[in-house]
C-alpha positions in Angstrom: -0.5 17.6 -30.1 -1.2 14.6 -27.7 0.3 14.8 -24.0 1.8 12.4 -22.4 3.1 12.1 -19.0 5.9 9.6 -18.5 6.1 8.0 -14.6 9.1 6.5 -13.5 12.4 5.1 -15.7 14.1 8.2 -17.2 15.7 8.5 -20.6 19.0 6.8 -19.5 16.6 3.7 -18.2 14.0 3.6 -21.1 14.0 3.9 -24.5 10.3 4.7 -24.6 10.5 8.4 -23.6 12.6 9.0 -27.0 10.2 6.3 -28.8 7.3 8.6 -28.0 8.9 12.0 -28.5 10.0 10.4 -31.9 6.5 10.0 -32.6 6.1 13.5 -32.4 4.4 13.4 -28.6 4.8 16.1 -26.2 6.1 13.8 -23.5 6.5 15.0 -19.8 8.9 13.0 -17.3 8.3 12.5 -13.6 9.6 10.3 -10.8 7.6 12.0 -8.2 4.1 11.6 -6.3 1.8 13.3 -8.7 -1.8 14.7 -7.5 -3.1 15.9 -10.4 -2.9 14.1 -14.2 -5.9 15.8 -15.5 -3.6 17.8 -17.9 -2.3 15.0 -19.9 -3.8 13.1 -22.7 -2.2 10.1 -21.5 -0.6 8.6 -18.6 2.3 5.7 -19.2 4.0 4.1 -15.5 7.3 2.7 -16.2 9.2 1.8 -13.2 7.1 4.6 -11.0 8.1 3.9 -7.2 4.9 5.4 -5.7 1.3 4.9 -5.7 -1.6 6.3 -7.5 -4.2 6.7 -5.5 -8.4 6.8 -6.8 -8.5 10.3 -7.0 -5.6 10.8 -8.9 -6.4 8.0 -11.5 -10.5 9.5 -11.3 -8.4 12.9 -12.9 -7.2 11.0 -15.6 -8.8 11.9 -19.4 -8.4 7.9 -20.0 -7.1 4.7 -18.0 -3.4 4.8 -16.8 -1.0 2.3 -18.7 1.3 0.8 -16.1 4.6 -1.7 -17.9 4.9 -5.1 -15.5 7.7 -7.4 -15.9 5.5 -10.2 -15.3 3.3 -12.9 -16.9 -0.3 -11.2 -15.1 -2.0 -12.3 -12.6 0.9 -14.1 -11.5 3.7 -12.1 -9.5 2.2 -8.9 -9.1 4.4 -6.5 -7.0 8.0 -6.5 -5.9 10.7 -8.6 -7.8 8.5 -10.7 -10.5 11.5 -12.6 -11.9 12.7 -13.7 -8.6 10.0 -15.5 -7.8 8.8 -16.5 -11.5 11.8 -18.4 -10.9 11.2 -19.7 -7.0 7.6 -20.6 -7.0 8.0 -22.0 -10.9 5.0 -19.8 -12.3 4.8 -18.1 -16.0 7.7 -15.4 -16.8 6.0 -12.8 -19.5 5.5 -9.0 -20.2 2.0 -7.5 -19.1 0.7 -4.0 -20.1 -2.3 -3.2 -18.4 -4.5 -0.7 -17.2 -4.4 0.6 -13.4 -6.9 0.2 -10.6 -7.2 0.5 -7.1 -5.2 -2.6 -6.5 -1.5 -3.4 -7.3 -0.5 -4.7 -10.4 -4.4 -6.2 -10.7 -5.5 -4.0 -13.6 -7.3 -4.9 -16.5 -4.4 -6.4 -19.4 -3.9 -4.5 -23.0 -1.0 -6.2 -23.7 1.1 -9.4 -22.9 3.3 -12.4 -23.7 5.7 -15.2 -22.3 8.7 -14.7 -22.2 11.7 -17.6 -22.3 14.6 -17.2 -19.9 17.0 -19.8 -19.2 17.8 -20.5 -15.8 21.0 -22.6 -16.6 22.5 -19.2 -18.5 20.8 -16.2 -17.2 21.4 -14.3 -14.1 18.4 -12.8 -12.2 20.1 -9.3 -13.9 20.8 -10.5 -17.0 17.1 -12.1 -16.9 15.7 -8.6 -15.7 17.3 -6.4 -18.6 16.2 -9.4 -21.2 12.4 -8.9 -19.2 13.0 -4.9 -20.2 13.6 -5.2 -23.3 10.9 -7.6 -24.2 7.9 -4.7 -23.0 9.7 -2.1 -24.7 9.4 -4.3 -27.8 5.7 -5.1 -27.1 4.8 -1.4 -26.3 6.7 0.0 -29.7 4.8 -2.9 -31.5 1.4 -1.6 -30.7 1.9 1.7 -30.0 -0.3 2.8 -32.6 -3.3 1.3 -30.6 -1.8 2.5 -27.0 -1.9 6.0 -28.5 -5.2 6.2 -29.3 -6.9 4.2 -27.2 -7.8 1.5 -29.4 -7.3 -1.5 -27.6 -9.6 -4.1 -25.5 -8.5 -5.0 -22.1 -9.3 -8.1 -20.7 -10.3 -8.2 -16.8 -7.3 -10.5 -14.8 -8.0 -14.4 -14.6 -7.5 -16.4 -12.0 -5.9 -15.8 -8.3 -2.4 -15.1 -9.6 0.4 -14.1 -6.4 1.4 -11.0 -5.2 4.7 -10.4 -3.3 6.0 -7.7 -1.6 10.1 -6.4 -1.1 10.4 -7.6 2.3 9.3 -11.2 0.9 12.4 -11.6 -1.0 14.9 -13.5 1.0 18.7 -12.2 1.5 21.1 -15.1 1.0 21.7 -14.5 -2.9 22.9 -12.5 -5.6 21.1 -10.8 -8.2 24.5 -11.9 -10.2 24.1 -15.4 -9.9 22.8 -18.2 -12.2 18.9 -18.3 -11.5 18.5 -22.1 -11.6 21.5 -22.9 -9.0 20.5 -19.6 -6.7 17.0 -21.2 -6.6 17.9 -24.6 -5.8 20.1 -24.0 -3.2 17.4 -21.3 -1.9 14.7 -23.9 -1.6 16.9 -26.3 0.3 18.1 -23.4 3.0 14.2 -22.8 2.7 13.2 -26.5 3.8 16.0 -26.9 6.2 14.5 -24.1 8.1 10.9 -25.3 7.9 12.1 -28.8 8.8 14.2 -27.5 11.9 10.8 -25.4 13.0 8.7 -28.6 12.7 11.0 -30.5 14.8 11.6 -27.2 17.5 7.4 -27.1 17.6 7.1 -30.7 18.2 9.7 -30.7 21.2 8.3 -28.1 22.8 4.5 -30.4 22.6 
């Protein structure tokens, strides 16, 4: 039987754990720093809060799978929709392969996704973004269990932000498009007022 260790989202925030116990895995769950994987057949990260570090991923029998909410290269890291939405880059689903970097892995698995900024909220847009990977790791599990895919190295310079990045004035509640606007102008505003403070000063 193969063994799979599950990192991250529990049963209550995936339906993947089930998916692959349905599939008649022995699946392990964990939400913890692990220092040893060696044991498992595969490794799937889902949500996992903590870094794996190159020893840890030089244990494992084959390359860790890691599930990003995000249209790879572009917003690697902390809060992908957010600033999908802010900086006007791709929204999409990425399954790829982990390395020493963050979120820069070679990609199994991916697609755009569409989300409406006029009609979803950035939490309504994040359970949509959920739901779309759990559809695009069911439809080719087959080839995620045994291996049987080709990853493709990460193109171009992408972006890469991190939780402190994420400004405070908003609510995850509120219509993306408007929140953005109104962002952006606070944003300029701010750099406009800097420009003029810097050029008193000279």
């Amino acid at each position: 039987m193969t063994n799979v260790l599950f990192l991250g989202y529990n049963k209550e925030k995936t339906r993947l754990i089930e998916l692959l116990s349905e599939r008649g895995l022995s699946v392990s769950w964990f939400d913890q720093p692990v220092s040893d994987i060696s044991m498992y057949d595969a490794v799937i990260s889902f949500g996992y809060r903590f870094i794996l570090t190159a020893d840890v991923l030089a244990k494992a029998r084959r390359p860790v799978l890691n599930l990003h909410i995000s249209y790879l290269p572009w917003n690697r890291g902390a809060h992908p929709l957010f600033w999908a939405a802010y900086d006007a880059t791709p929204v999409g689903v990425s399954i790829h392969e982990i390395d020493s970097g963050i979120d820069t892995g070679p990609i199994c698995f991916q697609r755009e996704v569409r989300i409406d900024p006029d009609v979803e909220t950035f939490s309504s847009g994040y359970r949509k973004l959920i739901n779309e990977i759990e559809d695009l790791f069911e439809e080719n599990l087959d080839e995620i269990i045994c291996g049987s895919y080709t990853p493709l190295p990460q193109s171009g310079p992408g972006s890469f932000k991190r939780v402190r990045d994420l400004p405070g004035q908003f609510s995850w509640n509120e219509l993306i498009e408007p929140a953005v606007k109104r962002l952006r102008c606070h944003q300029n505003k701010m750099e406009t007022a800097r420009t003029w403070d810097g050029a008193e000063k000279t």
